[in-house]
Backbone bond lengths (Angstrom), bond angles and torsions (degrees), N, CA, C in turn:
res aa  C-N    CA-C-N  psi(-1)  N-CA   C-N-CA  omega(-1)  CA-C   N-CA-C  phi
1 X - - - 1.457 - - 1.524 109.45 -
2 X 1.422 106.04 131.30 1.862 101.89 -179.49 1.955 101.87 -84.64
3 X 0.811 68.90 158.10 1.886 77.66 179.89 1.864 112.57 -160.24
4 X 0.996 121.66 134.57 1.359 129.12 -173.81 1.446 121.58 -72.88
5 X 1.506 111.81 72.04 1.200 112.24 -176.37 1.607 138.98 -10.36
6 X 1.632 91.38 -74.47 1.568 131.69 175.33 1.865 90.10 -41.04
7 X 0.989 101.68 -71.13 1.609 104.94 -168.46 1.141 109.30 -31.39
8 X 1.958 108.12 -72.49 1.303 120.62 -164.90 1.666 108.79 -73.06
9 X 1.361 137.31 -34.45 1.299 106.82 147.13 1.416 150.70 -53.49
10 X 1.509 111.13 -6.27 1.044 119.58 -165.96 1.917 95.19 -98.63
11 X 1.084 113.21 -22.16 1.521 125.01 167.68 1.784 105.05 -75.21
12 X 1.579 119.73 -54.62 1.175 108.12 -173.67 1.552 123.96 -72.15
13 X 1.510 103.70 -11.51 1.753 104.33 -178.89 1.669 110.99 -91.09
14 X 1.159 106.72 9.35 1.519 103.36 -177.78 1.788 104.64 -130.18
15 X 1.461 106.16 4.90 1.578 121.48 179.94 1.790 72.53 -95.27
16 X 1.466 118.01 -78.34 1.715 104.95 -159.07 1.190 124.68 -52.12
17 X 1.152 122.49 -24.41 1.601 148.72 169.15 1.506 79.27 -29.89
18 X 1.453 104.00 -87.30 1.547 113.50 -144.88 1.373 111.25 -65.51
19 X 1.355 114.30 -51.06 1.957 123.66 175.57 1.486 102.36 -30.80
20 X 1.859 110.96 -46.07 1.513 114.09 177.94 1.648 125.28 -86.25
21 X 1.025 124.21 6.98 1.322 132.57 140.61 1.548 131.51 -87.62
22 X 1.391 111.06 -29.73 1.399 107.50 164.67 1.444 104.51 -95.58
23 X 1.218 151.62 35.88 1.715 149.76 144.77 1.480 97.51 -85.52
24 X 1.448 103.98 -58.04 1.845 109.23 -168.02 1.773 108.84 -66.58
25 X 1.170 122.72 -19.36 1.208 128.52 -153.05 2.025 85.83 -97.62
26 X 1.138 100.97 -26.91 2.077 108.18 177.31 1.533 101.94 -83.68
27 X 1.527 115.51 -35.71 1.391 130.20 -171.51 1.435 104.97 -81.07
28 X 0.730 103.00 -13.37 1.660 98.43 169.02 1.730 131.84 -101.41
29 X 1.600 83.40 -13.09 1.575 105.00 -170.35 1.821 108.01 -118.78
30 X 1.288 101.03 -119.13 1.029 82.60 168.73 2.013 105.67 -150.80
31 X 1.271 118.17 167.01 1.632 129.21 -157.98 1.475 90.93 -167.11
32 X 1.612 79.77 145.77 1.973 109.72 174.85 1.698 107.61 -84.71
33 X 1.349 111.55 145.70 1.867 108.86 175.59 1.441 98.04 -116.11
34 X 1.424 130.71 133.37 1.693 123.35 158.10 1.895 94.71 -106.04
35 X 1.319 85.65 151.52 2.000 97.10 152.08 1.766 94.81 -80.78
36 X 1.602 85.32 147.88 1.514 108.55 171.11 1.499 106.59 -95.38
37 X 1.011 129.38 -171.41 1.806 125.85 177.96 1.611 101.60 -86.47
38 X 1.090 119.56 -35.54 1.651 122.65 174.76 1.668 94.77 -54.70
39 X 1.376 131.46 -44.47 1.374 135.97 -160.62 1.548 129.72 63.13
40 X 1.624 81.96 50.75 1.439 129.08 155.01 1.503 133.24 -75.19
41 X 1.284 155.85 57.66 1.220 112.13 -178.32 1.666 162.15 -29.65
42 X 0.994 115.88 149.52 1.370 115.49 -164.71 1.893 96.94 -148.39
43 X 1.782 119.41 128.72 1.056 97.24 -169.48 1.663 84.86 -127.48
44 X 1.440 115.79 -151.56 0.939 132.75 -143.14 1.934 104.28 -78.83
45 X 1.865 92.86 -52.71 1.410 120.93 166.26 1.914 101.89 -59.66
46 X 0.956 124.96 -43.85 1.483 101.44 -175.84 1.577 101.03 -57.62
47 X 1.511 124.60 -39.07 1.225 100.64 -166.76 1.934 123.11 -84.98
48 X 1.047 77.99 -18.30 1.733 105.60 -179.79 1.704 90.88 -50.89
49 X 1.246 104.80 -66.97 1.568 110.38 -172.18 1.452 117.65 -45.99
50 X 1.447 93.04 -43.40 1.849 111.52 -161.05 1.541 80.43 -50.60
51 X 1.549 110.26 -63.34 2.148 109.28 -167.84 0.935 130.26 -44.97
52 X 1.639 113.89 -26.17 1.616 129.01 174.53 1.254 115.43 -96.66
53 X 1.584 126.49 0.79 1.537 127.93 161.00 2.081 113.66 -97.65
54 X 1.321 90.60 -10.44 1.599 118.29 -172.02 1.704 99.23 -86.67
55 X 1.511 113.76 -50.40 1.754 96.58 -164.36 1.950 100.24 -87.06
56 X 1.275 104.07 -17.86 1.561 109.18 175.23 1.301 109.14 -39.61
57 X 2.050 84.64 -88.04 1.619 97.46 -178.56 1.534 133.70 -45.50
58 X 1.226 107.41 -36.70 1.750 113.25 -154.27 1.746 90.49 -64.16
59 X 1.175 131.53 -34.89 1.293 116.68 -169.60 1.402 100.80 -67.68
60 X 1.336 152.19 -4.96 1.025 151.82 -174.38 1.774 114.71 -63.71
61 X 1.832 103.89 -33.35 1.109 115.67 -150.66 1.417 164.46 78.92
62 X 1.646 77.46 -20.75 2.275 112.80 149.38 1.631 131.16 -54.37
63 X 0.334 134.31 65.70 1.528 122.48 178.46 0.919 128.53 11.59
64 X 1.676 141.91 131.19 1.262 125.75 -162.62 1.733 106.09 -120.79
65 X 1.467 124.00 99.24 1.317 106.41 174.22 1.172 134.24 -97.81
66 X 1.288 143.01 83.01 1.421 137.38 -166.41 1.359 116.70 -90.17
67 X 1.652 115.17 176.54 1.012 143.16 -156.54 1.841 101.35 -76.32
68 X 1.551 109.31 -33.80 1.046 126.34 -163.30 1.345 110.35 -115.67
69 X 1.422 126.10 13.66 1.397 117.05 -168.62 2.001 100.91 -157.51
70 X 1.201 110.80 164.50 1.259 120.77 177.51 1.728 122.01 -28.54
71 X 1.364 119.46 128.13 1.412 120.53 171.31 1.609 118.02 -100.22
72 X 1.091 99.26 161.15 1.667 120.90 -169.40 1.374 104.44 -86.45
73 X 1.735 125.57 160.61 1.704 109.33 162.40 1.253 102.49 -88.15
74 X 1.634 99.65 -177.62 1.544 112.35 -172.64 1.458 105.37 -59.58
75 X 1.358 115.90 -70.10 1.948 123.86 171.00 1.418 103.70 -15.66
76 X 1.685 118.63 -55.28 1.760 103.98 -167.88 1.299 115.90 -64.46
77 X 1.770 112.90 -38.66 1.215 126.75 172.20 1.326 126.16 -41.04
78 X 1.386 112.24 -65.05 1.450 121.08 169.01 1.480 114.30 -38.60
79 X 1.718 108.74 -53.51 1.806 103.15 -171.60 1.407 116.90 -112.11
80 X 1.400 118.67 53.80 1.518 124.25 -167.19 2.085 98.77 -158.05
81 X 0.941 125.48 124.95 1.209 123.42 139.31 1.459 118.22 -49.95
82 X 1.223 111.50 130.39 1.558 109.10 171.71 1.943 112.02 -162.61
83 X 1.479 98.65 132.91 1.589 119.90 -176.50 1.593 105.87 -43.49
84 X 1.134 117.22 127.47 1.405 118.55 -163.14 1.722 106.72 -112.60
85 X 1.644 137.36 72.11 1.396 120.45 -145.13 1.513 111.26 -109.44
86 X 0.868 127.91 153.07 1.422 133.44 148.65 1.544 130.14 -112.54
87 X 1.080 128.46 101.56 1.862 116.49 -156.11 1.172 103.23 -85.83
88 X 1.228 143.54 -45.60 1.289 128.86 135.63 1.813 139.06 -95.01
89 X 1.372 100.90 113.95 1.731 93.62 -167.56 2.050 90.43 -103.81
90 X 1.665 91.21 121.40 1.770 84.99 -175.29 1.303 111.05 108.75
91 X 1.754 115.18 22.04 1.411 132.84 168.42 1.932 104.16 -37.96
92 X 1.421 93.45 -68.49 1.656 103.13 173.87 1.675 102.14 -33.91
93 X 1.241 124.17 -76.50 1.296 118.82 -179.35 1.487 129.17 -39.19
94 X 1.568 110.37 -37.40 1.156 117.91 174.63 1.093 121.10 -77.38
95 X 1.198 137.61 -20.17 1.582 151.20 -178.54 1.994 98.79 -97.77
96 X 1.361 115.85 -21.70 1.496 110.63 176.75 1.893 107.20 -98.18
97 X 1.203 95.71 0.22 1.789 91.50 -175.98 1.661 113.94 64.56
98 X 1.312 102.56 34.67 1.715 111.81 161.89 1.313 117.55 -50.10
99 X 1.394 99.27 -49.27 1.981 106.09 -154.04 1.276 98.16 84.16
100 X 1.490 152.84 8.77 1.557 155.09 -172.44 0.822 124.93 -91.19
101 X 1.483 121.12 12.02 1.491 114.26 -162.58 1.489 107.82 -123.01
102 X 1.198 117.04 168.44 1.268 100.20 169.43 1.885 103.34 -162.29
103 X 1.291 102.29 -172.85 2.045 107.52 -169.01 1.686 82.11 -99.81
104 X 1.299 109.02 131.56 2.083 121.57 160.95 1.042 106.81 -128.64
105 X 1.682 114.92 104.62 1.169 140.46 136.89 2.028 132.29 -53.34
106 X 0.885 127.45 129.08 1.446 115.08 -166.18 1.556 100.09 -153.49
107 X 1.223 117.65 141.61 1.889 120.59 161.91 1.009 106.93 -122.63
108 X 1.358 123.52 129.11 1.551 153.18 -143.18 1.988 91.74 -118.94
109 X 0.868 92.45 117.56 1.584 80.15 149.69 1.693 93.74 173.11
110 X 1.691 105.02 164.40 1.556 118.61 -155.19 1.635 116.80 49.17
111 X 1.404 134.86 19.23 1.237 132.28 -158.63 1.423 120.12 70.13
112 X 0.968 128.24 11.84 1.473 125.10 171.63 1.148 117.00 -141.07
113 X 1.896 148.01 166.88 1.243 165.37 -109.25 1.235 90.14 -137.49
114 X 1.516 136.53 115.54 1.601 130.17 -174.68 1.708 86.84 -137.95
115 X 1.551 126.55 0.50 1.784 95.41 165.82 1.537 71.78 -170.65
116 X 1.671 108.08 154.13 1.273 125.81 -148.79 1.861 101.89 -164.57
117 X 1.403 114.68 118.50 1.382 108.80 159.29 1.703 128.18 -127.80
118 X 0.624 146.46 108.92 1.721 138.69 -165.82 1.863 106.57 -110.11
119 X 1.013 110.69 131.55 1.463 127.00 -167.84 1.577 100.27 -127.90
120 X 1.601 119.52 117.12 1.319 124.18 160.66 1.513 115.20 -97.35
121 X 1.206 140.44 82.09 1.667 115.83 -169.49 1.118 116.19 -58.22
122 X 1.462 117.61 -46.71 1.611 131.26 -169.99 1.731 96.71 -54.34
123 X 1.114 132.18 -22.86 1.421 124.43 -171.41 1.610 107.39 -118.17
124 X 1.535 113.81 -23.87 1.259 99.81 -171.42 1.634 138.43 98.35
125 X 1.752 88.81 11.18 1.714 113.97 -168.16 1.230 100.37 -102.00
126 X 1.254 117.11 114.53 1.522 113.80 151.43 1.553 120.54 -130.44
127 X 1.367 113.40 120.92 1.076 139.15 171.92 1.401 135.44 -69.33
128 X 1.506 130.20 134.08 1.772 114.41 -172.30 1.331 120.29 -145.84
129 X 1.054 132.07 112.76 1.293 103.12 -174.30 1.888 105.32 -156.42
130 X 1.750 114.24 157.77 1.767 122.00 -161.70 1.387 91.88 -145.30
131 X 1.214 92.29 164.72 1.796 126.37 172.53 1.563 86.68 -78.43
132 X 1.285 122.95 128.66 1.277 130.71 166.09 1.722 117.29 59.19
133 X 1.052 123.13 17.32 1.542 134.10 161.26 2.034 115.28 -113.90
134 X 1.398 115.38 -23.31 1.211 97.81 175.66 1.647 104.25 116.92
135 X 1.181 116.14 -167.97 1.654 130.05 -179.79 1.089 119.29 -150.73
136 X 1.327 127.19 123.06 1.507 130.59 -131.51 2.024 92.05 -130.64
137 X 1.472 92.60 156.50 1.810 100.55 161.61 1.467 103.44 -139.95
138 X 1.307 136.33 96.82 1.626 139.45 179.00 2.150 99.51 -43.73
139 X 1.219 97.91 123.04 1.366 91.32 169.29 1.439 96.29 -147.27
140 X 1.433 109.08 86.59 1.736 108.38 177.50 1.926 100.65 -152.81
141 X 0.518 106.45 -149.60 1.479 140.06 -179.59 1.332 113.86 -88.64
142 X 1.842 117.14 92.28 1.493 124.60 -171.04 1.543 103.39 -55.75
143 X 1.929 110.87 -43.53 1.213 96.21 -162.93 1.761 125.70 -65.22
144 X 1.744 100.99 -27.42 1.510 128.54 -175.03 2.029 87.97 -59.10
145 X 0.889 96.47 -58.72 1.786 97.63 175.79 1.379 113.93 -20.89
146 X 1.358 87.19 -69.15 1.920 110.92 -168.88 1.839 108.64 -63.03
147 X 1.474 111.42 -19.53 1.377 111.29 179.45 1.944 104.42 -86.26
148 X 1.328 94.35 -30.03 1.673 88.42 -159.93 1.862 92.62 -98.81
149 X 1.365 108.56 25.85 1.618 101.31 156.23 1.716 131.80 -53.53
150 X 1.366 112.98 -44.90 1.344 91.56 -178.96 1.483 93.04 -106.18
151 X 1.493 137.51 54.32 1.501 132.10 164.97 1.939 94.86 -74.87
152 X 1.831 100.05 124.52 1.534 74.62 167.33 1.434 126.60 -71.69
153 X 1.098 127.82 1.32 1.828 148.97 175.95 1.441 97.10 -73.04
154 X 1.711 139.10 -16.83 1.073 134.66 -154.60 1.828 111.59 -42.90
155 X 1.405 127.11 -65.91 1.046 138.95 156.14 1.521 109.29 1.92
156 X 1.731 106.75 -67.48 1.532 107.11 -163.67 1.382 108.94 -78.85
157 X 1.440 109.79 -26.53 1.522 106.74 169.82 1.355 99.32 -54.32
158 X 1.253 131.47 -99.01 1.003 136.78 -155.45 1.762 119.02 -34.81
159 X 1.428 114.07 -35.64 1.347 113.45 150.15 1.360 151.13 -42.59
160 X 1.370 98.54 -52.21 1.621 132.61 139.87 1.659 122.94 -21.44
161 X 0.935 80.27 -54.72 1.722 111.46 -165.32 1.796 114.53 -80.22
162 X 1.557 117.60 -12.43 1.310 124.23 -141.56 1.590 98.29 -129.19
163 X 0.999 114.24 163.14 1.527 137.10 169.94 1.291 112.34 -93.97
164 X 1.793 130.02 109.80 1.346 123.13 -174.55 2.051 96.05 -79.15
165 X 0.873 109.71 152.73 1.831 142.17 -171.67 1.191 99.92 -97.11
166 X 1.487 116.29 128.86 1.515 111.82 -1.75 1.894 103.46 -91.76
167 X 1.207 117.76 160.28 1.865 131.29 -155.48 1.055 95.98 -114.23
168 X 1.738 134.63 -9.38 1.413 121.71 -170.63 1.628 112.50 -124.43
169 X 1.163 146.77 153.30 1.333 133.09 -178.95 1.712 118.69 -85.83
170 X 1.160 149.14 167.34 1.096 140.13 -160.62 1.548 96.56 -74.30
171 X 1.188 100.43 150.81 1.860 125.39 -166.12 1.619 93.74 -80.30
172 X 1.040 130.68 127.71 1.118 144.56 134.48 1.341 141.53 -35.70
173 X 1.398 96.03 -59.20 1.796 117.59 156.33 1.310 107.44 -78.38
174 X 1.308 106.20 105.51 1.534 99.47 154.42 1.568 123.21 -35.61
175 X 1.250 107.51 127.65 1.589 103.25 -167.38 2.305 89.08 -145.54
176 X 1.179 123.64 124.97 1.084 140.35 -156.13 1.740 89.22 -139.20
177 X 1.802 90.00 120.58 1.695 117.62 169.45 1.144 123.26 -88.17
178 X 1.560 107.42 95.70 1.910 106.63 -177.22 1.524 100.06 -94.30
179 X 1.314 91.84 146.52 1.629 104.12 154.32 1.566 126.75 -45.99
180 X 1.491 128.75 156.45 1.415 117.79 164.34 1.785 109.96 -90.46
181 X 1.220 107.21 -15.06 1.530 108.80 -165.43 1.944 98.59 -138.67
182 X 1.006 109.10 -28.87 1.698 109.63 -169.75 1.783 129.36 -79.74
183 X 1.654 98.69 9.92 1.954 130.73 -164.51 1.966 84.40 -56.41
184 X 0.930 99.68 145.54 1.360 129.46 -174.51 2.249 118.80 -134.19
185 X 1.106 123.50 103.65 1.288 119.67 167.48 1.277 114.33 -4.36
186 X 1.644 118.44 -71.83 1.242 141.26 176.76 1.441 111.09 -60.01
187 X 1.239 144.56 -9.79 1.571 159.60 160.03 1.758 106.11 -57.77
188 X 1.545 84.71 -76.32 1.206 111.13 -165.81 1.932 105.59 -59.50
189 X 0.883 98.53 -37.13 2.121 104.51 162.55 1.366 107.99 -57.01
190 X 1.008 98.65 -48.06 1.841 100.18 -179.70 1.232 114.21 -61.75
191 X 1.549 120.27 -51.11 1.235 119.68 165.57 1.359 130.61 -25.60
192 X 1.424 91.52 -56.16 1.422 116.59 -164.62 1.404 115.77 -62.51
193 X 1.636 103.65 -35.66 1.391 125.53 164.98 1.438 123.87 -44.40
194 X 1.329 100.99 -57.17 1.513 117.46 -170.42 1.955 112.83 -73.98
195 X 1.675 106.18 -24.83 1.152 76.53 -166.23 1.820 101.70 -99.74
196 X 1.794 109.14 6.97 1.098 94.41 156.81 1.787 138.00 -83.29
197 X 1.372 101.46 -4.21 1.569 122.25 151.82 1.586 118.13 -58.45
198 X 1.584 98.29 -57.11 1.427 96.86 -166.49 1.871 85.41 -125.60
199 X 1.186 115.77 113.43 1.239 129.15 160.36 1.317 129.79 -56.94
200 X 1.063 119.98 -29.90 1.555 143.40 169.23 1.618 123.95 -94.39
201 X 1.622 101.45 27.23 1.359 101.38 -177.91 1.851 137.43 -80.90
202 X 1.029 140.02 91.06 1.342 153.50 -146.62 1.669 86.73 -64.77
203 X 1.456 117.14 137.95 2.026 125.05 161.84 1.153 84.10 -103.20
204 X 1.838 123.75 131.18 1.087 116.25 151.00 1.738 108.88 -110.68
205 X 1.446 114.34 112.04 1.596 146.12 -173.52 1.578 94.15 -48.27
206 X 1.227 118.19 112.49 2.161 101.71 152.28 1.423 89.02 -149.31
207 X 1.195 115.82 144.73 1.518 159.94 149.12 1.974 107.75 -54.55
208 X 1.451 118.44 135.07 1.620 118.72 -177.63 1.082 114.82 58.35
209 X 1.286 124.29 166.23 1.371 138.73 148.37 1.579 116.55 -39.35
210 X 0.716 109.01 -24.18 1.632 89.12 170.44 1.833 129.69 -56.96
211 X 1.556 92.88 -22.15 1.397 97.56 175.93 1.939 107.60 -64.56
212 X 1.275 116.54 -13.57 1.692 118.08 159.23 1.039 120.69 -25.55
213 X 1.568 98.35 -73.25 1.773 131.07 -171.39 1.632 100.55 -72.96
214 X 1.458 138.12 9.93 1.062 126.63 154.07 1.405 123.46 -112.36
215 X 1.345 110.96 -8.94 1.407 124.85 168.87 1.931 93.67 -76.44
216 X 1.228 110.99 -55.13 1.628 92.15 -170.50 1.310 123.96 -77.60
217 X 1.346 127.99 24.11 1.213 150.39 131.23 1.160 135.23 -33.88
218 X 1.946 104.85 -59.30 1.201 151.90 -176.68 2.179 96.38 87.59
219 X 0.858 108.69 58.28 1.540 103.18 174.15 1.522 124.58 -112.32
220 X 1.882 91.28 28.11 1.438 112.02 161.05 1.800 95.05 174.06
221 X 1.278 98.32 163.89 1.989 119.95 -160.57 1.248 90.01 -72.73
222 X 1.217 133.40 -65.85 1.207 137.05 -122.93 1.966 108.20 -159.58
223 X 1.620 94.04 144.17 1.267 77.93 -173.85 1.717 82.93 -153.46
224 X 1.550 117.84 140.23 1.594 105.52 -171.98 1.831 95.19 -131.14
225 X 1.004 121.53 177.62 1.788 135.73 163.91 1.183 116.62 -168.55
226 X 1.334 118.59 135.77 1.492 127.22 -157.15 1.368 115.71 -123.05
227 X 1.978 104.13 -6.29 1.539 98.69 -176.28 1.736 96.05 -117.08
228 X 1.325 92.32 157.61 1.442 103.89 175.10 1.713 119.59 -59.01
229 X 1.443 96.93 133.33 1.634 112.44 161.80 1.308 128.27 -140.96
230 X 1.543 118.43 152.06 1.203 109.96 177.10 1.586 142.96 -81.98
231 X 1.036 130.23 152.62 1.446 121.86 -169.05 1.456 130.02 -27.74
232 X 1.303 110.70 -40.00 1.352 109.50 -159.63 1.869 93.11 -91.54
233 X 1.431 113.27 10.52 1.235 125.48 154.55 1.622 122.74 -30.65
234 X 1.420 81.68 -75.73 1.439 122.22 -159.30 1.326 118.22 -98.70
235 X 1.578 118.43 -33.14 1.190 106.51 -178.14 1.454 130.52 -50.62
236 X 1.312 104.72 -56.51 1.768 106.24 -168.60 1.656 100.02 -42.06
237 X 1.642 104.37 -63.10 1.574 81.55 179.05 1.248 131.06 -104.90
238 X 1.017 118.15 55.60 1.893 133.65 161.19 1.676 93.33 -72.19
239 X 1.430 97.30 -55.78 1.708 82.92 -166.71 1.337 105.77 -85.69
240 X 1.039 122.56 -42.72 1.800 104.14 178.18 2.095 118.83 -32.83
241 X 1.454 70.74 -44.62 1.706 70.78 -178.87 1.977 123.02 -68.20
242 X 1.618 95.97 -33.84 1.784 113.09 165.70 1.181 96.13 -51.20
243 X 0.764 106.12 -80.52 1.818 114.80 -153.44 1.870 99.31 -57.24
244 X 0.947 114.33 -4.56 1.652 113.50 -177.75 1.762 84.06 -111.99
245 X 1.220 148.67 15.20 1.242 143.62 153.53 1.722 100.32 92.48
246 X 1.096 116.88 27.76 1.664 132.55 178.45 0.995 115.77 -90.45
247 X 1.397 144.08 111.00 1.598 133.50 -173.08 1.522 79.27 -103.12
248 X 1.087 108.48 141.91 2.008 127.06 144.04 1.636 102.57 -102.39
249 X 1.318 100.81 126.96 1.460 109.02 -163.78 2.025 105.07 -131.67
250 X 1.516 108.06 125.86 0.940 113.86 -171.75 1.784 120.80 -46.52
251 X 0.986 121.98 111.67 1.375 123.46 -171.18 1.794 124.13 -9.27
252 X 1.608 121.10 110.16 1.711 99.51 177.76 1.566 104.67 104.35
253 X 1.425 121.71 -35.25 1.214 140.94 -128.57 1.889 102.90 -136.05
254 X 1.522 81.25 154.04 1.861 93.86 -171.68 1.744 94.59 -111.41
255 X 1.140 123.68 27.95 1.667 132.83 -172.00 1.403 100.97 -110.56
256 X 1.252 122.75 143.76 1.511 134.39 172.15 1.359 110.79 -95.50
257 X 1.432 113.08 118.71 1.464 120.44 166.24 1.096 112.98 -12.08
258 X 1.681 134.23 156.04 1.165 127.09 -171.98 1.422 105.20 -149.80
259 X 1.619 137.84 152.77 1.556 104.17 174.83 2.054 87.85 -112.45
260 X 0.957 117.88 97.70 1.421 120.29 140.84 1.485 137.94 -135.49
261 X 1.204 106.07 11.12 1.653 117.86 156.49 1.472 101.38 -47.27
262 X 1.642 114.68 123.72 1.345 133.40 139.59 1.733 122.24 -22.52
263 X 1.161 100.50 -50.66 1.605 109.04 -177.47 1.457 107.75 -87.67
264 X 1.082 126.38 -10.33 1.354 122.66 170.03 1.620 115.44 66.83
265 X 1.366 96.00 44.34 1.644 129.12 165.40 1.419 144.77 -105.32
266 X 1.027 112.26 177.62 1.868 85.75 -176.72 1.774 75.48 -162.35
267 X 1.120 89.66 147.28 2.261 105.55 178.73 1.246 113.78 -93.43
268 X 1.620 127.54 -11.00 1.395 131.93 153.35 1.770 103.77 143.54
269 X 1.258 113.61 -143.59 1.564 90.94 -151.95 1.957 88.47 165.62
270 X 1.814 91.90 122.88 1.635 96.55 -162.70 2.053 84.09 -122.53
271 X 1.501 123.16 133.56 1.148 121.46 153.63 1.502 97.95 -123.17
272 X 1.782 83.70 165.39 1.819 89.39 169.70 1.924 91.09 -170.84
273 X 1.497 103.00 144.42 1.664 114.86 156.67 0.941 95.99 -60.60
C-alpha cells in the first residue's frame, strides 16, 4: 500500500510530541497506577497519552493498534497498514523514576516498520524516522518545538533542526547495550564472551525502547534480546534504526524481524555495527 510518508510523519511527530508532554507533565506531579490482569502496570498517564495518540492519528484513516486499546485479527493485519503504538513503553521505569521511558509510535504495513517516532521527555530524546524521508535525532530547543507545532512547514522545522542517523562514528570501545529489566542466561554468556575478547568492554544499561534511538546513533556496537515482546514494542524504533542503516535481525539469523505472527509477538531481535 503507498501511503504518504512525509505527511503521516509529520502528523505522528507532533501526536508524540504531545502524549510526551502530558506523561512528564503527570510524572512530575502526580497519577493513579492499576495492575492489568497480565500484572502489568498501567497508570493514569499511559492512558491520558493513549487519547492524545488516538484523536491525532485516527483522522489519518489507518488503524490504530495500541498497547492500551482494542486489537485487530491476523487477516486485517496481514492486508491493512496499521499504527502500531505504545504510549508508554517503560511503564516499569516510569512508575520506578528511571527517566527510561518513553511514547513509540510505529506504521506497520507489508510486515515491516516503514515510519517510527520515540520520545523520552525525562531525558530529552526524540527520535524520527520514514520510508523515503531518512532517520532523524531532534537536537534543538524543546520549547521552539512546542511553538512551531501548528507551523504547516512543521516537518521541515523539525528536520532542520535534527541530526540525520546515525550522528556518531563507529565506537572504538567496544561498548554493548543491556537491558535494565530484559537480561537473558544466553545474554549474559555473550557478555561474558565479549569481554573476554575485549577486556575493556563498557554495558551501557537503558530501560524501553528508547535504547533503539541510541543504537541508531551508534552509541554502542551491539545490542541483543532473547525474550519475547510485543509489536508495539519495537515498532517505533525498528524503523528509526532501518532507515539509520540498522537491521534488527531475527535471532541466529540474517532475516529482519517481521510483524506477522498471529499473536502479535516477536522471539527477540540481535543488531550490531
Amino acid at each position: 500500500m503507498k501511503h504518504e510518508f512525509k505527511q503521516l510523519l509529520d502528523i505522528a511527530t507532533k501526536a508524540t510530541f504531545l502524549a510526551g508532554k502530558e506523561i512528564f507533565r503527570q510524572y512530575k506531579s502526580e497519577y493513579e497506577t492499576e495492575i492489568k490482569q497480565d500484572g502489568s502496570p498501567v497508570t493514569s498517564a499511559d492512558l491520558a497519552a493513549n487519547d492524545i495518540l488516538m484523536k491525532h492519528l485516527q483522522p489519518t484513516k489507518i488503524t490504530v493498534i495500541s498497547e492500551e486499546s482494542g486489537h485487530y485479527t491476523h487477516e486485517f493485519r496481514q492486508n491493512n497498514a496499521y499504527w502500531c503504538i505504545d504510549p508508554i513503553d517503560g511503564t516499569h521505569d516510569f512508575v520506578d523514576r528511571t527517566d527510561e521511558f518513553c511514547v513509540s509510535v510505529g506504521l506497520v504495513d507489508e510486515n515491516t516498520s516503514k515510519l517510527g517516532v520515540l520520545y523520552a521527555p525525562a531525558l530529552d530524546l526524540f527520535y524520527f524516522a520514514a520510508e523515503g524521508v531518512g532517520s532523524f535525532k531532534f537536537n534543538s530547543s524543546f520549547d521552539d518545538l512546542e511553538k512551531n507545532l501548528e507551523s504547516d512547514d512543521f516537518l521541515d522545522y523539525l528536520i532542520s533542526n535534527s541530526e540525520s542517523l546515525p550522528n556518531h562514528p563507529l565506537q572504538e570501545k567496544q561498548m554493548f547495550m543491556a537491558s535494565r529489566y530484559h537480561r537473558h542466561p544466553k545474554i549474559e554468556a555473550h557478555i561474558n564472551k565479549l569481554k573476554e575478547k575485549y577486556p575493556d568492554l563498557e554495558l551501557v544499561t537503558m530501560g524501553s525502547a528508547i535504547k533503539l534511538g541510541l543504537m541508531a546513533e551508534r552509541k554502542a556496537n551491539e545490542y541483543l534480546r532473547f525474550t519475547r515482546f510485543n509489536f508495539w514494542d519495537v515498532a517505533g524504533g525498528h524503523a528509526i534504526c532501518k532507515y539509520a542503516g540498522l537491521k534488527l535481525l531475527q535471532p541466529n539469523t540474517d532475516l529482519e524481524i517481521n510483524y506477522e505472527r498471529e499473536d502479535m509477538r516477536i522471539e527477540g531481535y540481535s543488531m550490531k555495527w
